[in-house]
C-alpha positions in Angstrom: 7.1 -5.0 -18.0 4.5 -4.5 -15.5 5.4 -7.7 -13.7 8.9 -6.8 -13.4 7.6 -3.2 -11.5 5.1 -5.4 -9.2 7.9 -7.2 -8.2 9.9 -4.2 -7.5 7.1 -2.2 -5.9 6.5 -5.7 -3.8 10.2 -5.9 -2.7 10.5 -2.1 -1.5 6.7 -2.5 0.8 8.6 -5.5 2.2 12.0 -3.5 2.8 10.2 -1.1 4.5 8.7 -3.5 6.8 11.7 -5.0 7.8 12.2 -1.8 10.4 9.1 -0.6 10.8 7.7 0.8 13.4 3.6 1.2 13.5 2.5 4.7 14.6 6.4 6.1 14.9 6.4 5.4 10.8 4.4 8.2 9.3 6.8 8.4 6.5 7.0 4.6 6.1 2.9 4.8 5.3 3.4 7.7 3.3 5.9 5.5 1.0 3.4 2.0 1.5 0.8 4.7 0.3 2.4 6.1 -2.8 3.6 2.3 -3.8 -0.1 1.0 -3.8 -1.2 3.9 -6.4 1.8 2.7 -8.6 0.3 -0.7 -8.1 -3.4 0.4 -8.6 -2.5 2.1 -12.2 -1.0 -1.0 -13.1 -4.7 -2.7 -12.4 -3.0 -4.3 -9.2 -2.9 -3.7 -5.4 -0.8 -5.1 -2.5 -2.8 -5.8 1.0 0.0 -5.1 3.4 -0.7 -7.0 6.8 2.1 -6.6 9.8 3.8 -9.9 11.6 6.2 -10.4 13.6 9.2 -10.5 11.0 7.9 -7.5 8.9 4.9 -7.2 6.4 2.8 -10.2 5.1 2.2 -8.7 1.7 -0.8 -10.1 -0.8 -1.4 -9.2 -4.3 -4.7 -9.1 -6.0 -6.1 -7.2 -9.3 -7.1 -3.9 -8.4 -10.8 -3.4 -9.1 -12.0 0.7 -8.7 -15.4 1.1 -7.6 -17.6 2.4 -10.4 
């Protein structure tokens, strides 16, 4: 099940990034913000990089700072 919501949380960063916009896109960071928490409380988080076609997205296991 959690795979299945990456995936999903994955494909919507990557939507977002197909018309974003940098500093004109507060709410678009707002939305990549609240994403990365889902990700975070499923031991997961997305680094979210932007290119020239939209966001170069990577996943890796979420570790919180003790």
């Amino acid at each position: 099940m959690p795979e299945s919501v990456l995936g999903l949380i994955e494909h919507s960063i990557r939507e977002i990034g197909k018309t974003y916009q940098g500093a004109k896109s507060n709410q678009d960071d707002e939305e990549i913000t609240a994403f990365r928490a889902m990700a975070r409380q499923l031991g997961n988080d997305f680094e979210v990089l932007s290119v020239d076609d939209g966001f170069a997205i990577t996943r890796h296991v979420y570790k919180p700072v003790e």
